[in-house]
N, C-alpha and C positions, 0 to 999 in steps of 0.2 A: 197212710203211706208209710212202708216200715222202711227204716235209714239203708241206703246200699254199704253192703262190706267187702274191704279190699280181699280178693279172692285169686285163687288162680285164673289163667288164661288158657277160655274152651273155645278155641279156635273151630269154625266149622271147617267141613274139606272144600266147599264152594262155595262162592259169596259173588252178589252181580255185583256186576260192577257199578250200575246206577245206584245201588243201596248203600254202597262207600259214603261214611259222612266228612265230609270236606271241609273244613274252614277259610273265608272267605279269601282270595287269592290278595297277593302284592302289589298296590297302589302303583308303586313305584314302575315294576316288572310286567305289570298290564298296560301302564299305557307306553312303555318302551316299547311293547308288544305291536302295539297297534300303531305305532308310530312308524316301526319297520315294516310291519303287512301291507299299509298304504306306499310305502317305497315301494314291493316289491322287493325286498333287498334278499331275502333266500332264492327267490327266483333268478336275479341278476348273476348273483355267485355261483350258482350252480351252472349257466351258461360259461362263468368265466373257468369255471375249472372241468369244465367235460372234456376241452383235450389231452385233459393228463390223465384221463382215467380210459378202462375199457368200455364197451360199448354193452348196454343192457341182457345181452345174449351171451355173451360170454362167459363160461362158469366158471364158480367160483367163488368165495364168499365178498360179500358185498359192503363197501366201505361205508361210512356214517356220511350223512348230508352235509354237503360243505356246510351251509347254513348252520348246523349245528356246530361245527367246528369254530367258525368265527363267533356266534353266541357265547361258547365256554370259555372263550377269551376275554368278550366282554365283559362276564360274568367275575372273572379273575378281574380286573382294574375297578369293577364296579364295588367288588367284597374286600378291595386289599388284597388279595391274595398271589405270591408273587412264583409260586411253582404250580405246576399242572397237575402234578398228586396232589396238592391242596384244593384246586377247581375240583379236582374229582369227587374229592371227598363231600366239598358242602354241596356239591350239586345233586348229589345221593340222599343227604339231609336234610333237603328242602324241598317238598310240593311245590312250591310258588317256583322255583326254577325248574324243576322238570317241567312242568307249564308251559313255562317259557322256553325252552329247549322244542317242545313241540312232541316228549314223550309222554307214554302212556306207562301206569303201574305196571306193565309185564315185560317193559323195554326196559333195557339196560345200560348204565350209562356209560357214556365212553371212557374206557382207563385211559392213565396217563401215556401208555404206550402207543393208543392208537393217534392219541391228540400227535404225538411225538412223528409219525410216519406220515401222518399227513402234511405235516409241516415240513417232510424232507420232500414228502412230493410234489407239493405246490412250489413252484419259484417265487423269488421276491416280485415280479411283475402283478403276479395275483394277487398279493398281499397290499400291494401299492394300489391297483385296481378298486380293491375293495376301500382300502383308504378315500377313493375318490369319491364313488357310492354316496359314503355316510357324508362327506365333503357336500355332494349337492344335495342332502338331506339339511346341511343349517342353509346353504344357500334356498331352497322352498322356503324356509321360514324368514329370508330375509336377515340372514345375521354375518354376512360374506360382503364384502366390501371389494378388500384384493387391490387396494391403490398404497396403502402405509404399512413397511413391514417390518416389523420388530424383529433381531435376529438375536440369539443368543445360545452358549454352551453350556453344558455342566459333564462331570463324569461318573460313569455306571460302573460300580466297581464288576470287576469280571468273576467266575464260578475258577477262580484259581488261589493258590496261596504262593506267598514271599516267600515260604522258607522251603517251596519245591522249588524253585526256578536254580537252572543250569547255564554252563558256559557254551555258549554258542559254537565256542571252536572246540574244546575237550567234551564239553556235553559232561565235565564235572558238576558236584553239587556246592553249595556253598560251604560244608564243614569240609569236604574234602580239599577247597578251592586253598579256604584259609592252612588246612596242615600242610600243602604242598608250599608255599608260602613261607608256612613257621621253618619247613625243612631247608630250601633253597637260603634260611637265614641264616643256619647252621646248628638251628637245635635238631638235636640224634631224638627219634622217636618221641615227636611233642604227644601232648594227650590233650583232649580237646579245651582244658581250662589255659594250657600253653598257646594254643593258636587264637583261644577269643583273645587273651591278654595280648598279643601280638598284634592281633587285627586290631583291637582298639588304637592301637597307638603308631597306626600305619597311615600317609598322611597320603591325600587326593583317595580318598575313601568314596566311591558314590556307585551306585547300583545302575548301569547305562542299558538302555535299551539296542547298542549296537553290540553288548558283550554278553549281555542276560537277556534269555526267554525261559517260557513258561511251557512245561512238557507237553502238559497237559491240555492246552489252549494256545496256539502258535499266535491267534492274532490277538491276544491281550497285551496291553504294555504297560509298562511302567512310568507310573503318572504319582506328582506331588498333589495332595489334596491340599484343600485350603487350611486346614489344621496344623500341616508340618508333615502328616504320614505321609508315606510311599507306599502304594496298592498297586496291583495290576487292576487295571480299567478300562474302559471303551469311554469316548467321546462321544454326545449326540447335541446335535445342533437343532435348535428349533426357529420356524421363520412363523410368525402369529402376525395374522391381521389387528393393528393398532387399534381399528376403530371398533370394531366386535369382538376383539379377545381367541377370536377362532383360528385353530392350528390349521395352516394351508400346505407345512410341507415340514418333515422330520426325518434326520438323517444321522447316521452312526456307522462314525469313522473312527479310527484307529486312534489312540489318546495320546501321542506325539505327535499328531498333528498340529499345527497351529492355526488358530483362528481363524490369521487374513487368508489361509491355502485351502480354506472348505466353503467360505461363507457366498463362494461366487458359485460351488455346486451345490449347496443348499436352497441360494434364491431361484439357479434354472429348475431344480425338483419342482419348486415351489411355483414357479409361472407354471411349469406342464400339466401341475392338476390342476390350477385356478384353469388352462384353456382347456383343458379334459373337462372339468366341470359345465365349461359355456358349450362347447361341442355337443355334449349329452342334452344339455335344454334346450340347444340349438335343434338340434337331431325330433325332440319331444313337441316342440313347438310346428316343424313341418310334418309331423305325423297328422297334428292335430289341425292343420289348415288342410291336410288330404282328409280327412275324412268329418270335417265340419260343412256343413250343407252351404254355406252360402263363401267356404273357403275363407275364415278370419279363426282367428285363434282368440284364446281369452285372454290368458295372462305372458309375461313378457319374462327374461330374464333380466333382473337387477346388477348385473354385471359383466354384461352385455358389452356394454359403453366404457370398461374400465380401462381395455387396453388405450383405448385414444386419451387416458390422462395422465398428466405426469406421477412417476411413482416413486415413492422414495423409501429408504432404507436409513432406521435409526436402530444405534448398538454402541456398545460402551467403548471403555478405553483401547479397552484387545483389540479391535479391528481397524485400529487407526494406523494407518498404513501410505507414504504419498503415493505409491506406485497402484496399491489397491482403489484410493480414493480416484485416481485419472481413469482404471478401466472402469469402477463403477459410472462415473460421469460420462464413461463412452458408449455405455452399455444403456443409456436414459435415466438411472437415479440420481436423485435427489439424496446424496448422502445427509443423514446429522450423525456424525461420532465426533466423540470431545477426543482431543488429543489427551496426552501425556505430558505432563511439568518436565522442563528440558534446558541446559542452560545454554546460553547462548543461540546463537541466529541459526539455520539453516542455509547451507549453500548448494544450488542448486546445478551441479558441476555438467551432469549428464545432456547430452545433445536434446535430446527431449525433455527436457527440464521443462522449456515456457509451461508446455498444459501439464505440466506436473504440477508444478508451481502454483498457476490456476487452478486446479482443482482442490487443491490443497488451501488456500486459501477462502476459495468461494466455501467451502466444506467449516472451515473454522468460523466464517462469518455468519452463516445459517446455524451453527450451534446455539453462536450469543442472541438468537435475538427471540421474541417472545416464543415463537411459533417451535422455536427448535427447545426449548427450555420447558415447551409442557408437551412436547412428544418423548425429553427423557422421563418426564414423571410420568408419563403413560405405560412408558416401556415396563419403567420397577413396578408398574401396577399389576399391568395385564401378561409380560413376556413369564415373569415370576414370578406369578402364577399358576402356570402351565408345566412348572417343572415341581410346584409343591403338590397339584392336582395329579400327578402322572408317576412322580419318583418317591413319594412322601405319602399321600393315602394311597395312591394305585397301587404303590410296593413292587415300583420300579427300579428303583436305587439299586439293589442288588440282583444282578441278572443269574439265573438257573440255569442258563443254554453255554454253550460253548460254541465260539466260530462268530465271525463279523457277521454273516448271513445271519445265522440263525437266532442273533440279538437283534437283527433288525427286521426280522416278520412278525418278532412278539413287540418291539420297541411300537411299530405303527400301526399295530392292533391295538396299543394301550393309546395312542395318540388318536384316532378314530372314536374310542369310547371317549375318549375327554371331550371329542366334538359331540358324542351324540350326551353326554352330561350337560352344554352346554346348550342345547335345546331344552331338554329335558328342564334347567334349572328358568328356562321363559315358561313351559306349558304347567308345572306344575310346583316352582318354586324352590327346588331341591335339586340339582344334579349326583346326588348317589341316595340309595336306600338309607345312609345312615344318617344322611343329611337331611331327609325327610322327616324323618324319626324322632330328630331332635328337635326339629322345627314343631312337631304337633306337639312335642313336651313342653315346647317353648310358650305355644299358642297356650296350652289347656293351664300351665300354670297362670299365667298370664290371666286368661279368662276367670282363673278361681280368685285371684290376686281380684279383679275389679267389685267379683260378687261380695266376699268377705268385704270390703272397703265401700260397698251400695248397704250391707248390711247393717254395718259399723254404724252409717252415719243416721240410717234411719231409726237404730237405735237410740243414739243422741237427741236424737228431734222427737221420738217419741218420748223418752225420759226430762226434756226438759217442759215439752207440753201437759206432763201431769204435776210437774214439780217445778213452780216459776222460780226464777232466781231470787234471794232474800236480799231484802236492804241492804247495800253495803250502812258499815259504822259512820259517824258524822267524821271522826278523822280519815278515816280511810276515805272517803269521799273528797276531803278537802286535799288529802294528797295527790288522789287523782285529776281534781281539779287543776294545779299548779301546771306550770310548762316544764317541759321536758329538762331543760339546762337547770331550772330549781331543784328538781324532785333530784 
């Protein structure tokens, strides 16, 4: 056999396509694959978005499979990858994803433009639809509870910059803001090292969201980070099920919003798909007593029964609130939020005060006691987790879109993929590819770790089986003899 040499490339003009040699496909992205196929879920989607499109007769050229559109999304949270020319790109560079996309080598894959018009076409309802979908994909698997709801926010910095943003009412810029400023103080023709020197030393200095916006993106605001900086950002709230970890409902509001003013339309988001989810089983379960022979169905839905139990909502400081915590308690939860250190008493002056009062208090007495004390340690387990899963490997943090809408039909496409990660990490251990990846590196070092150490020792045992151990000396013996506080 003579050695092959690196040579040029003699492309023939046709090649079958069964002759193609293939390397074996992605663990990860097959059983994702099959995981969806048994939903159904390109079939469901395509149902939900035929009324936004034309009808199959129509000419003209013809748009990509919803199905594929919400894959390349997943694909983006699954790879990290936080822009749609980026999905485009590895999705072009990988076999195992065109696979999983459902193309073949002579199809082409969808640019970032077309991902972009599809998402102007489809409304947020579709996006939230499909949300549901994947929703009663961890509910088949049993990991949907929908009775304990962890609530919490963080902020998405926005696709804007601080040093465009303008005067709301002149629609000036900020160096132009500061020289009119230096001028109105009486310096003749400042230069711009005149008016930063000015501006520093100009007192009630702060950047407000009733005086400042951003040209470029009207609904970005400006928001203090936990650092000290100021960014323009979006707010998204998330509401996870305590006891599974699974996101039931995600929302992205304006980042001057405050807390107690969102978290009552985060948790109705959040009942709508838990009862969209029971409606769809609902729905699956009478299909299947119509056309079972003797009219009985097999299996039941697990969350069936949830609405009849009481349901509670735990969340940190920010959402403590007496007037929040009284419509929570009217609305059926069960708040835990620890208050805030505060000096002196509360007075309770308002007409309506008693069930203020009461619920304010029942609320403080459920924090202290065991039950409310290991639903906050739950919270910091499972809530914050969902935003290092989503904002932090998904490469979410930084949004690419501009406009409220259109950060939130990517925001709950990336919150879907963390559910279907969350499946994924029961059937196969891993919830992303890289997390799988590390894991078999983990296993194999591991396994070579035990061989070398089976080896080691039978070396030992063989080495001392042909070489017995020599007399110790008569003192060395008599030292060993003595007790231990002697020697």
């Amino acid at each position: 056999m003579s050695m092959g040499r690196q040579g040029g490339m003699n492309d023939s003009m046709w090649i079958a396509y069964n002759e193609i040699q293939r390397a074996p496909g992605h663990r990860f992205y097959e059983t994702l694959n099959e995981l969806l196929r048994q939903a159904q879920f390109d079939r469901k989607v395509e149902d939900l978005c035929a009324p936004y499109f034309e009808p199959d007769h129509t000419p003209g050229r013809r748009s990509i499979p919803p199905g594929v559109y919400f894959r390349m999304h997943l694909i983006g949270y699954f790879e990290g990858i936080e822009s749609e020319r980026g999905i485009e790109w590895r999705c072009a560079d990988s076999m195992s994803l065109r696979a999983f996309l459902g193309l073949s080598l002579t199809e082409r894959i969808p640019d970032h433009s077309t991902l972009s018009r599809m998402r102007q076409r489809l409304p947020l309802e579709v996006h939230q639809q499909a949300f549901v979908l994947i929703l009663g994909i961890v509910e088949e698997k049993g990991l949907l509870r929908g009775r304990v709801h962890g609530v919490d926010s963080t902020f998405l910095r926005a696709d804007a910059s601080m040093k465009a943003i303008v005067r709301r009412d002149t629609k000036e810029s900020y160096p132009q803001f500061i020289k009119r400023l230096a001028v109105e103080s009486g310096v003749e023709n400042p230069t711009e090292e005149d008016a930063r020197r000015i501006d520093r030393k100009r007192k009630h200095k702060r950047s407000s969201n009733k005086a400042w916006e951003s040209p470029t993106d009207g609904d970005a605001r400006i928001a203090r980070l936990k650092d000290g900086r100021t960014r323009l950002a979006y707010k998204s709230e998330h509401v996870v099920d305590l006891e599974s970890g699974a996101l039931v409902g995600v929302s992205v509001y304006l980042a001057d919003q405050a807390d107690t003013a969102t978290i009552e339309e985060s948790l109705k988001v959040a009942e709508e798909n838990l009862q969209a989810v029971r409606n769809a089983i609902d729905s699956e379960d009478e299909d299947d007593d119509r056309n079972h022979p003797d009219g009985l169905s097999g299996g039941g839905a697990s969350g069936g029964d949830v609405k009849d139990k009481k349901r509670s909502v735990v969340a940190d400081k920010g959402y403590n609130k007496a007037a929040l915590l009284r419509r929570l308690k009217e609305a059926g939860y069960c708040s835990y939020i620890p208050e805030r250190q505060q000096k002196g008493r509360r007075r309770w002056k308002d007409k309506g005060g008693q069930p203020t009062a009461a619920a304010f208090h029942q609320n403080r007495a459920r924090v202290k006691r065991r039950k409310g004390k290991a639903l906050q340690r739950k919270r910091g387990e499972l809530l914050e987790r969902t935003f290092a899963h989503i904002c932090e490997t998904g490469a979410a943090r930084r949004t690419r879109l501009r406009g409220k809408e259109n950060v939130t039909k990517r925001y709950v496409i990336q919150a879907a993929a963390a559910n279907l990660g969350l499946v994924m990490r029961r059937l196969i251990g891993s919830g992303t590819p890289r997390g799988l990846a590390a894991s078999g590196c983990h296993r194999s070092r591991s396994r070579w770790r035990r061989v070398v150490q089976r080896m080691a020792a039978r070396r030992v045992g063989w080495w001392l089986s042909i070489s017995p151990p020599t007399p110790l000396a008569p003192a060395h013996a008599a030292c060993l003899s003595q007790t231990p506080h002697a020697r």
